[in-house]
C-alpha positions as CSV (number, residue, x, y, z in Angstrom):
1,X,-88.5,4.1,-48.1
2,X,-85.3,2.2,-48.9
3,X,-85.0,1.5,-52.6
4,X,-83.5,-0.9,-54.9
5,X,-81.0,2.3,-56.0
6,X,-79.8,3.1,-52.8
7,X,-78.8,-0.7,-51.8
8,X,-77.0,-1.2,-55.5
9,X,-74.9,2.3,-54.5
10,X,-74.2,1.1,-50.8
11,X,-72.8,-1.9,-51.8
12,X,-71.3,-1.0,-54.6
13,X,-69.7,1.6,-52.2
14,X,-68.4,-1.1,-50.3
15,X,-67.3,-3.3,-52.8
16,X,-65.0,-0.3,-53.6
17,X,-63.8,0.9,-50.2
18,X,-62.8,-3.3,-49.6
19,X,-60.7,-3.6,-53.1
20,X,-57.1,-2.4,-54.1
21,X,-57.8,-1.3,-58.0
22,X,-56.4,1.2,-60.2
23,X,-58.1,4.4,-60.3
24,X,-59.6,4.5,-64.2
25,X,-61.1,0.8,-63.2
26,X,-62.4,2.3,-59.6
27,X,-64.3,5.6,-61.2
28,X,-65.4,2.9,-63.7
29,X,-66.9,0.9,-61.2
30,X,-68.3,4.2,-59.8
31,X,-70.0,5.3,-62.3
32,X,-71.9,2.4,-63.2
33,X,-73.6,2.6,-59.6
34,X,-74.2,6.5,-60.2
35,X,-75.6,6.1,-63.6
36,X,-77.9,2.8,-62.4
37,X,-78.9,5.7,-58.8
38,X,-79.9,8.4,-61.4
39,X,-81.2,6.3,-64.4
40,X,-83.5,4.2,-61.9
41,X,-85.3,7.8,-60.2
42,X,-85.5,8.8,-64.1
43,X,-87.7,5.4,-64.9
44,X,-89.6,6.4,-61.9
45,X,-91.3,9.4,-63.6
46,X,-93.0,7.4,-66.1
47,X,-95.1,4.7,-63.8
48,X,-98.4,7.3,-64.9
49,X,-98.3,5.0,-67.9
50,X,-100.0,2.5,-64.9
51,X,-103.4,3.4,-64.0
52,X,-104.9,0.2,-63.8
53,X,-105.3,-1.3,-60.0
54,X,-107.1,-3.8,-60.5
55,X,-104.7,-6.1,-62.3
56,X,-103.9,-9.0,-60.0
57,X,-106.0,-12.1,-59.0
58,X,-104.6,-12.6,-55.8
59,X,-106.0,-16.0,-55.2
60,X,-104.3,-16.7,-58.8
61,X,-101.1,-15.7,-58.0
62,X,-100.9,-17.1,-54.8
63,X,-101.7,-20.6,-56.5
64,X,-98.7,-19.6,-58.9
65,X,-96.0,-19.3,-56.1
66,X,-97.3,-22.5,-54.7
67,X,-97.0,-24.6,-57.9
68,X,-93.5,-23.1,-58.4
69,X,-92.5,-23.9,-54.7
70,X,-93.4,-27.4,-55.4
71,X,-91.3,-27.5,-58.6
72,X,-88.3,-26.3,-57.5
73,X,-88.6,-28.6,-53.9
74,X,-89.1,-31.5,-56.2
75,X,-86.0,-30.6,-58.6
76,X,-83.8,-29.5,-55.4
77,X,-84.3,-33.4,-54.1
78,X,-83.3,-34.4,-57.4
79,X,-80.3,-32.5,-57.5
80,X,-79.4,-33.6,-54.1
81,X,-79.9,-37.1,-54.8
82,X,-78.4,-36.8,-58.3
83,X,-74.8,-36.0,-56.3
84,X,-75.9,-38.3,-53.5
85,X,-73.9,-36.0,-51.1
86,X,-75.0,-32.3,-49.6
87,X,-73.0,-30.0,-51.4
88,X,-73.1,-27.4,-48.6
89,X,-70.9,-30.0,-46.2
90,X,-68.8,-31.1,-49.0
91,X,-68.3,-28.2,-51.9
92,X,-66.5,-30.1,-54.4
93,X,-69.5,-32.5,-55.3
94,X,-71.1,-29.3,-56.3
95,X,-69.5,-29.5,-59.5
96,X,-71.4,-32.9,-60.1
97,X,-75.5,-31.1,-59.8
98,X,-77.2,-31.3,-62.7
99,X,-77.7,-28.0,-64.7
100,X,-80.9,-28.1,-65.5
101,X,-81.7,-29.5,-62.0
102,X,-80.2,-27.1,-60.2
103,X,-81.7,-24.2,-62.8
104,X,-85.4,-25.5,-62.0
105,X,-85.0,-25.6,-58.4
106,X,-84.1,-22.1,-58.1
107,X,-88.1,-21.5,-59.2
108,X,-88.5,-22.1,-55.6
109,X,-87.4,-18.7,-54.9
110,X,-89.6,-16.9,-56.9
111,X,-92.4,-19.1,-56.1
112,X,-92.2,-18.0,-52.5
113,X,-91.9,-14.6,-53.5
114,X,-94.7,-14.5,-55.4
115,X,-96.6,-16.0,-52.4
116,X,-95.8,-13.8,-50.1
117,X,-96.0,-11.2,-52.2
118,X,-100.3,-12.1,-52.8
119,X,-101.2,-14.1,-49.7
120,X,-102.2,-12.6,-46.0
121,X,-99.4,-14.8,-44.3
122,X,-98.6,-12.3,-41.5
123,X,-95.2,-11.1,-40.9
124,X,-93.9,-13.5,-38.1
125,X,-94.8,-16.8,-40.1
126,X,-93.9,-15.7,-43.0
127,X,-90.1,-14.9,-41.4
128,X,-90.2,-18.4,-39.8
129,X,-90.9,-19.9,-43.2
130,X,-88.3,-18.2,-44.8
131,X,-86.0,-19.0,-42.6
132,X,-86.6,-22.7,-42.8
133,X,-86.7,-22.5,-46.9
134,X,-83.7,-20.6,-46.9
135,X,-81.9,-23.8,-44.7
136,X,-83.7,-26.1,-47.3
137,X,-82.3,-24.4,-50.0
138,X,-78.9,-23.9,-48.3
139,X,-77.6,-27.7,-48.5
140,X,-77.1,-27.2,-52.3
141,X,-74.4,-25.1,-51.7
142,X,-75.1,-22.2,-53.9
143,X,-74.8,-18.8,-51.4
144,X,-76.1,-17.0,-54.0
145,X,-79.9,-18.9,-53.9
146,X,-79.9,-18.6,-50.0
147,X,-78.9,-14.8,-50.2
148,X,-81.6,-13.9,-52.9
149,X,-84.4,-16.0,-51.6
150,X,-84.0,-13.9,-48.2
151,X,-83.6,-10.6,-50.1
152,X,-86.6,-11.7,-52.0
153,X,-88.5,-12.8,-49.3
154,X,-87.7,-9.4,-46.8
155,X,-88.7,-7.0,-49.9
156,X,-91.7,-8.4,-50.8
157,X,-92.7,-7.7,-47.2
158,X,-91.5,-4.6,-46.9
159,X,-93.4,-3.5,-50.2
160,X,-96.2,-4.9,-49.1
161,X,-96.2,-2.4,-46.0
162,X,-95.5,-5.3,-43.5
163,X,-92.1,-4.4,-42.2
164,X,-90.7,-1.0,-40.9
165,X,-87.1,0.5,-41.9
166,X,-86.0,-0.7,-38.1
167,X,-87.0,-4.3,-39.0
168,X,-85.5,-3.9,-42.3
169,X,-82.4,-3.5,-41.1
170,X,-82.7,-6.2,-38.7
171,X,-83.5,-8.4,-41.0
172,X,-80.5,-7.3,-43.1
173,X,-78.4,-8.0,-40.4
174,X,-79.3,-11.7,-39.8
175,X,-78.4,-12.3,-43.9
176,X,-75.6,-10.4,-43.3
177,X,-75.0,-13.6,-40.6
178,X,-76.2,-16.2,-42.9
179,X,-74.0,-15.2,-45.4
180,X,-71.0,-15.2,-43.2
181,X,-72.4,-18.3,-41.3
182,X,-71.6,-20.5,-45.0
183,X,-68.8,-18.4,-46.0
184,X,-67.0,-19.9,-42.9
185,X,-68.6,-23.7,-43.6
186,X,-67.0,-23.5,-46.8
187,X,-63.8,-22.2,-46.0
188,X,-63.4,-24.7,-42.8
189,X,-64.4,-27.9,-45.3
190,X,-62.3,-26.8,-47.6
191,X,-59.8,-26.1,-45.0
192,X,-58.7,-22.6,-46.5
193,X,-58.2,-19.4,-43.6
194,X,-58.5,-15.6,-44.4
195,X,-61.6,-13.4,-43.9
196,X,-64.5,-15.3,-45.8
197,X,-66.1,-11.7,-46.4
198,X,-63.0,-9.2,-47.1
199,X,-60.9,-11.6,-49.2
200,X,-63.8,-12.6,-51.1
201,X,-64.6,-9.1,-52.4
202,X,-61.0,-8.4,-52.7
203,X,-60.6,-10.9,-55.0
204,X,-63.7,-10.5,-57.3
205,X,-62.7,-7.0,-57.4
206,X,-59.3,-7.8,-58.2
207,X,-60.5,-9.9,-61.1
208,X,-62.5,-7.2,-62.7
209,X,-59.1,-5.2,-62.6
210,X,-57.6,-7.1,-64.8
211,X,-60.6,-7.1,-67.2
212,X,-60.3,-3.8,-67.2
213,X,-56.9,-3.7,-67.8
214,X,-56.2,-6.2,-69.9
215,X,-59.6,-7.4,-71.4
216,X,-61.6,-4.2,-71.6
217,X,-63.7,-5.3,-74.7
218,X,-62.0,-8.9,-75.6
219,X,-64.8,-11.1,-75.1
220,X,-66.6,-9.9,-77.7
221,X,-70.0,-10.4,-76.5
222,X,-69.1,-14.3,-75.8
223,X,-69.6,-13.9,-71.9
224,X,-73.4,-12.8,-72.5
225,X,-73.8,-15.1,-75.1
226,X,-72.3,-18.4,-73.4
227,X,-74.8,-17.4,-70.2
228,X,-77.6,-18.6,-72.5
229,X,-76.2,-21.0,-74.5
230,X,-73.7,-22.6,-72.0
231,X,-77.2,-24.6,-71.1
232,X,-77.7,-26.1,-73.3
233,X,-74.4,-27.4,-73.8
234,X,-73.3,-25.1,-76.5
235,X,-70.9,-23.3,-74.8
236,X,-68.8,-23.0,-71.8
237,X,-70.3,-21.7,-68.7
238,X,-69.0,-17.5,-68.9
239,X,-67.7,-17.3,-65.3
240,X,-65.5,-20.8,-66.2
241,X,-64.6,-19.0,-69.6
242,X,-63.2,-16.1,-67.5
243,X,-61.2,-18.1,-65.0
244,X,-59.5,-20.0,-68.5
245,X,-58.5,-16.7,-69.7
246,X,-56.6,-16.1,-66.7
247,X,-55.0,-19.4,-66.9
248,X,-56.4,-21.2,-64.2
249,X,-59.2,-24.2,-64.9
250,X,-61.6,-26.7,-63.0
251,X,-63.0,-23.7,-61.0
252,X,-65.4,-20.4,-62.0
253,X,-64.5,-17.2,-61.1
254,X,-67.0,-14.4,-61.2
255,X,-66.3,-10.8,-62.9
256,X,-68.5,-8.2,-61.5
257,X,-71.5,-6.8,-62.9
258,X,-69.4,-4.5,-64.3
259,X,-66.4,-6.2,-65.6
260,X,-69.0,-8.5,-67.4
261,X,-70.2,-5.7,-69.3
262,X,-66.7,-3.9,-70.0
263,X,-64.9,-7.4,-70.7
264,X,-67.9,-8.2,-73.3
265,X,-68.5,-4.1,-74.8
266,X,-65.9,-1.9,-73.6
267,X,-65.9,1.0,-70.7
268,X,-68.4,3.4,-72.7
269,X,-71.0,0.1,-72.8
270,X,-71.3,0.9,-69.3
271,X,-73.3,3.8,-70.0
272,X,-76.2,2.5,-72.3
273,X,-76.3,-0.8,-70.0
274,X,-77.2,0.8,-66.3
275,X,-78.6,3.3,-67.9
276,X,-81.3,1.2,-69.5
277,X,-81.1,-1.2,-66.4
278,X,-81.7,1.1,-63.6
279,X,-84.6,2.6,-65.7
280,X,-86.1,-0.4,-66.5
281,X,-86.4,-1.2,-62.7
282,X,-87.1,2.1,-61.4
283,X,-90.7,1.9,-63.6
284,X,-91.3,-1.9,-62.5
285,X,-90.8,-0.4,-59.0
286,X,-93.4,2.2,-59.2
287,X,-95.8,-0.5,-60.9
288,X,-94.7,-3.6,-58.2
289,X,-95.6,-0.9,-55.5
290,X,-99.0,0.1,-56.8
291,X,-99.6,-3.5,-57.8
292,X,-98.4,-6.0,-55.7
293,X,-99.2,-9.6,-56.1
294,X,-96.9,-11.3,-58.9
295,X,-96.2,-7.9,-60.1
296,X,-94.0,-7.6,-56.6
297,X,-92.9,-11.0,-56.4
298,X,-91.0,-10.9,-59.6
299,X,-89.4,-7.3,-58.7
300,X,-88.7,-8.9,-55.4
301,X,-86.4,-11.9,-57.3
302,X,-85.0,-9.0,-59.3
303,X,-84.0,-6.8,-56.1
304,X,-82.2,-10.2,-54.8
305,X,-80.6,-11.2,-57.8
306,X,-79.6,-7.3,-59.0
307,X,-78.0,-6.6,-55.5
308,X,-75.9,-10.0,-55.9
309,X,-75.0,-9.3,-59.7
310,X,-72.5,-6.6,-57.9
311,X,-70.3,-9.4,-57.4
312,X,-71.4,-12.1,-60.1
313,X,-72.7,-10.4,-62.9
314,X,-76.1,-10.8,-64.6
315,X,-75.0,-14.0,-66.4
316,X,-77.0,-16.7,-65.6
317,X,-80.1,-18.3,-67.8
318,X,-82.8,-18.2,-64.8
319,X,-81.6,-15.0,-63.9
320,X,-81.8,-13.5,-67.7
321,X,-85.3,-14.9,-67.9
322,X,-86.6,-13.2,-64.9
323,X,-85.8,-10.0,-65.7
324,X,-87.9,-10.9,-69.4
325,X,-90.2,-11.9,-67.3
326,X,-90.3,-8.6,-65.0
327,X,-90.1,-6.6,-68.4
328,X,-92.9,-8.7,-70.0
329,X,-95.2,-7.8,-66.8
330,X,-94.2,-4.3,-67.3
331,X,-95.5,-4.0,-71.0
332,X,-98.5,-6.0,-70.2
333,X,-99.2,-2.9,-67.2
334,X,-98.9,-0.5,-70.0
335,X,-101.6,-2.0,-72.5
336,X,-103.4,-2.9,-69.9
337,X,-105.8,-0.6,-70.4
338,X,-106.1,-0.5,-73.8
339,X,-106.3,-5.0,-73.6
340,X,-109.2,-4.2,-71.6
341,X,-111.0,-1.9,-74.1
């Protein structure tokens, strides 16, 4: 079965083989995706701490998605009429969407995960449906939400037993599409040529160079910390902090999973961070796979959003609070038993 470890070392893989970078910044980079492979098969071991099946409420959960999925449709409309203009047709009213708007309507995403996740929708509906979301979701411009919400939506059908590795693939190769589908919206609106795939990796990749090179450990914990507070209005947003300390403003540039975490701590931060990262999801994996219901619908967010953090980092408020969220599910698995005594 194709796991959340082998997907973060492909593209991580790729990320490398696409970039021009000096060598202590690529076996960096490397070694982040090894420790996260071999970290995430050690948390693995230790899903015996779950015994308890019978965990979920199904009907519940479902009930949960739904009530997020209607959250994050109303907030979407908000957003959208908040700009009065689709973002996706015209990218630089995306600038104008309200924060907290736009943070609320990403529950969407993990409602429908959740759903799917704990309802019987068969396969064929349930890839119509996320097709149509993913369009709905599309006209606020984010790529990010579209690619996440189809990551989401494939894994918590292929967890759930409901796809095949040949479909899997498939599937992977219509994002794959998607994603280059908007890449080449934005760059004809914006009326900008090159490669919308190659020169977009080249230059995130280029950018956590010269973290590395230049920043390795200046931030001083400020990116991470500005991810929370930057909504409320307390800071600067981190990717917008980044693009001022390489003297360009009015636009966010995004660092890498890794550069986030070397521009904030230094190299040897790299260690303790994937280490505890890819352990930390290798156990929810074993417990999201016995469990299923919201248990997989979370993980399912967290596959989307940890196979995308390659490129943007882990530096978002939603994003943070799902993975307290996935952790809080974890320790609630654990005592579980002894709740119930």
């Amino acid at each position: 079965m194709i796991e959340l470890s082998h997907l973060f070392l492909l593209v991580s893989c790729i990320y490398l083989i696409f970039s021009n970078i000096s060598l202590y910044a690529f076996l960096a980079f490397l070694s982040s995706a090894i420790i996260f492979y071999i970290s995430f098969n050690i948390g693995k071991k230790f899903s015996f701490f779950v015994k308890v099946k019978e965990l979920c409420n199904y009907k519940i959960d479902e009930k949960i998605g739904l009530i997020l999925m209607a959250i994050g449709t109303i907030f979407l409309v908000l957003d959208l009429l908040w700009v009065r203009d689709i973002p996706l047709f015209n990218p630089e009213v995306r600038r104008f969407l309200n924060v907290g708007f736009t943070l609320i309507s990403r529950f969407f995403i993990l409602g429908w995960a959740i759903y799917l996740a704990s309802s019987n929708l068969d396969k064929k509906r349930a890839i119509i449906y996320t097709l149509i979301f993913s369009a709905m979701v599309m006209l606020i411009g984010y790529r990010t939400s579209v690619i996440v919400l189809l990551i989401s939506s494939i894994f918590a059908l292929y967890y759930k037993g409901e796809i095949k590795n040949r479909e899997l693939l498939a599937l992977f190769s219509v994002i794959f599409l998607i994603f280059l589908l908007m890449s080449i919206i934005r760059l004809m609106v914006l009326k900008v040529s090159g490669n919308p795939i190659i020169s977009r990796i080249s230059l995130t990749m280029s950018v956590y160079d010269i973290i590395f090179n230049y920043f390795n450990g200046a931030f001083n914990y400020y990116l991470h910390y500005s991810a929370i507070l930057s909504y409320l209005g307390l800071a600067k947003a981190p990717r917008a902090v980044i693009a001022n300390f390489l003297g360009i403003y009015g636009v966010t540039i995004t660092p890498t999973v890794v550069g986030a975490v070397v521009g904030d701590y230094g190299t040897l931060a790299i260690i303790p961070y994937f280490g505890i990262l890819g352990m930390f999801l290798g156990f929810y994996y074993m417990i999201a796979k016995k469990l299923k219901g919201i248990y997989l619908g979370v993980y399912s967010v967290l596959v989307g959003y940890t196979l995308v953090s390659i490129e943007s980092g882990i530096l978002d408020l939603d994003v943070i609070f799902y993975y307290f969220l996935g952790l809080l599910l974890c320790i609630y698995a654990i005592l579980s038993r002894k709740l119930r005594k």
